[in-house]
C-alpha positions, -999 to 999 in steps of 0.1 A, spaced: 82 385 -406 111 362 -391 143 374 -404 165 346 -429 189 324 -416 206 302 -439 184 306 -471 201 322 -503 192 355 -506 191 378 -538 206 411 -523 191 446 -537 208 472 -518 185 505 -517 203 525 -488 230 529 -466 232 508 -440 264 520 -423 281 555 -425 311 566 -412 315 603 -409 349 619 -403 357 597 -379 392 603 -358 404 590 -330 429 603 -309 448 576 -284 456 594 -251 488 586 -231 459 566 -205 441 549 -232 484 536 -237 489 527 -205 517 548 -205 521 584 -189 552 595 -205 534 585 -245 530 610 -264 486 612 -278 484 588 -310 467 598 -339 448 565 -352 427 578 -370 419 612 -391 386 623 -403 375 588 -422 346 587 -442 323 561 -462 292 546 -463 280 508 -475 252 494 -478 228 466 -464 241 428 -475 275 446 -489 312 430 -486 330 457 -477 373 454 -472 391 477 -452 428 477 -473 460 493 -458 491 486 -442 496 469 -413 492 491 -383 473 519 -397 444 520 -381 424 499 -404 414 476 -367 406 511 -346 377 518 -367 366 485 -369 365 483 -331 349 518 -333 319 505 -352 315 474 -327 313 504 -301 344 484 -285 360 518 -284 347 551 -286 358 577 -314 379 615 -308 351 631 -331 323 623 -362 295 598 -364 292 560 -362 259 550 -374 244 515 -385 210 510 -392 189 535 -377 215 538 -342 240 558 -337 268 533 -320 280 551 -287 281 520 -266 287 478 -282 264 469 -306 240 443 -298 233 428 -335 269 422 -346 296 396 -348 335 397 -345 357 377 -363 394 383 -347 427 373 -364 426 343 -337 399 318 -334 403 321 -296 384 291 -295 379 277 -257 400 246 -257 379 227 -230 347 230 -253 340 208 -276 329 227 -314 299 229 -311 298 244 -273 319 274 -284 298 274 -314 268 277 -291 288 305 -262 273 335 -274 237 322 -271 252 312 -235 255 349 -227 224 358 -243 203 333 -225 192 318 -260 210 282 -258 177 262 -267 166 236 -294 164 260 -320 199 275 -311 217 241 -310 198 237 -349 210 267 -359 245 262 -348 247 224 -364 232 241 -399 264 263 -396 290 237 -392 274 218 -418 276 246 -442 316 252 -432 320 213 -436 320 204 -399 293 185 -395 318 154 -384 338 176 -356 306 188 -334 321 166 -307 359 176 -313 384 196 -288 398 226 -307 436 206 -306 425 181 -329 416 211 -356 432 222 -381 441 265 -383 414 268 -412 393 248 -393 393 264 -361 388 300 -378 355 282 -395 345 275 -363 350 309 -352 333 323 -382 299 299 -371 302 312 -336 302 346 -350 268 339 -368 255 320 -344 227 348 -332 223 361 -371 238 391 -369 229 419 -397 268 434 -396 303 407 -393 333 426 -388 363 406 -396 399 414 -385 423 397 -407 407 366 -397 430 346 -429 460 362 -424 476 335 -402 466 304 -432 490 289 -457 478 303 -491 452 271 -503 438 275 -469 433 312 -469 416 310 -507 392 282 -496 381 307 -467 377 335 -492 349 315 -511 338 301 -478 331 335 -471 311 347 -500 287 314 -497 282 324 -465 276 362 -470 252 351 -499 232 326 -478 231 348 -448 222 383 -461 250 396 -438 267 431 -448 306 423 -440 335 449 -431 362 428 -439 399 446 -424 428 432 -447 463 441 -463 464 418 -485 455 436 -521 442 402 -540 422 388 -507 404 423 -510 395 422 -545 378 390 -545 356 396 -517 341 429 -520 318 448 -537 337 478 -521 375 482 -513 386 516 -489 418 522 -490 433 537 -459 467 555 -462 500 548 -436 491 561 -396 472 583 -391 445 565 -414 430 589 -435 405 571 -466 426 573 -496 404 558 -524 369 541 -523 367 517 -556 339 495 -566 345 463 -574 328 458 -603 334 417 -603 303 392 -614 286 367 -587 295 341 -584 333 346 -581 359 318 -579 395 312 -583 392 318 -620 382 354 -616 416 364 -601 428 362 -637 405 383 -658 412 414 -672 389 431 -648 404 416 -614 443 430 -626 423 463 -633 413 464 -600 445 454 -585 463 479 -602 440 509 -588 442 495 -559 481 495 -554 482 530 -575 463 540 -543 484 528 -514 511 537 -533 526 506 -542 529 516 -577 537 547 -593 500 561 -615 497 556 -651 483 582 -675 459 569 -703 485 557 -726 495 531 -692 531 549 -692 539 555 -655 538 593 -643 
């Protein structure tokens, strides 16, 4: 049975797709580039699981490790110690079935949108008929259909990430790892991507590790926030996000969303926890 492309899928998940188990990693003075570094501890003994079609968001400071592990689980890099497994692999090498969403586009600028669109099924050896469908489907469902023949100069930076995000589904992967790919937009931009983002995770059936450290952007997207503590990243909190599809800007103001928000911060320590009568402890 061919696998889904761009139909709206009702997601059920049974088991775990992915699962992370105590996880470190341990950068030597080599992996550095530096012989006189002292080893860097990244990463210390992370552990969580998600599940098959999940949005999952990665939440912690900025420079904690949050983009190790997601790097780890593309098999970019390889781990100190634990287990990396997604589907029914163990990843010791790059995953095959996967795509990357960086904090740049790092869009070619001599293609037009659609060829850069189209690059990974370049390296696969896939660029036929049905690839060059698939990728104007995607741009029509980001609302690019009119830029297929545009340079990325005459794009805007929300519009250059979208095209990022199609060339990054171009091959249908099951997993999309994104690193912070919003963190660069002007606010509208960035909340326009965020809903962008659930259509797309809805119509594609794709589970999502989303890296972030921005507390509201990880709310609204998951069905799953980790919360990493300061370097070396160690898994603070796991909270489920117990928001209704379909989400949109008017969910950021219910009861429930400030609920979450307020965990969430309790857990990276951005404010003090309250005990049942809300007075701070």
């Amino acid at each position: 049975m061919d696998r889904p492309h761009l139909e709206t899928l009702t997601i059920e998940p049974q088991m775990a797709f992915g699962s992370i188990k105590n996880v470190s990693k341990i950068f030597s003075a080599g992996e550095l580039l530096s012989r006189s570094a002292e080893p860097v501890v990244a990463l210390d003994d992370a552990s969580f699981d998600f599940e098959q079609g999940q949005l999952v968001s990665l939440l912690g400071p900025s420079g904690c490790g949050k983009t190790t592990l997601l790097r780890i689980v593309a098999g970019l890099i390889p781990k100190t110690s634990g287990s990396v497994v997604i589907g029914d692999h163990e990843v010791v090498e790059p995953l095959g079935d996967y795509g990357f969403v960086f904090q740049s586009p790092s869009l070619m600028p001599w293609r037009t949108v659609i060829d850069n669109v189209l690059f990974p099924m370049e390296i696969l050896k896939r660029n036929n008929k049905a690839a060059r469908q698939r990728a104007g489907e995607l741009l029509e469902l980001v609302g690019l259909s009119g830029f297929v023949g545009a340079r990325p100069h005459q794009l805007s930076g929300g519009m250059q990430q979208r095209v990022a995000l199609c060339r990054a589904l171009i091959h249908a992967p099951q997993l999309l790892l994104m690193d912070e790919p919003f963190g660069a937009l002007d606010e509208l931009t960035r909340m326009e991507m965020n809903d962008l983002l659930l259509r797309i995770r809805r119509e594609t059936g794709a589970s999502v590790l989303f890296v972030t450290h921005s507390i509201s952007e990880a709310i609204y997207l998951s069905d799953k926030v980790i919360v990493f503590s300061r370097r070396p990243a160690r898994v603070a909190q796991e909270i489920p996000i117990d928001l209704p599809y379909p989400r949109s800007q008017r969910t950021r103001f219910t009861p429930a969303f400030t609920q979450a928000e307020r965990i969430a911060s309790e857990a990276l320590g951005v404010l003090p926890p309250v005990d049942e009568k809300g007075t701070p402890s």
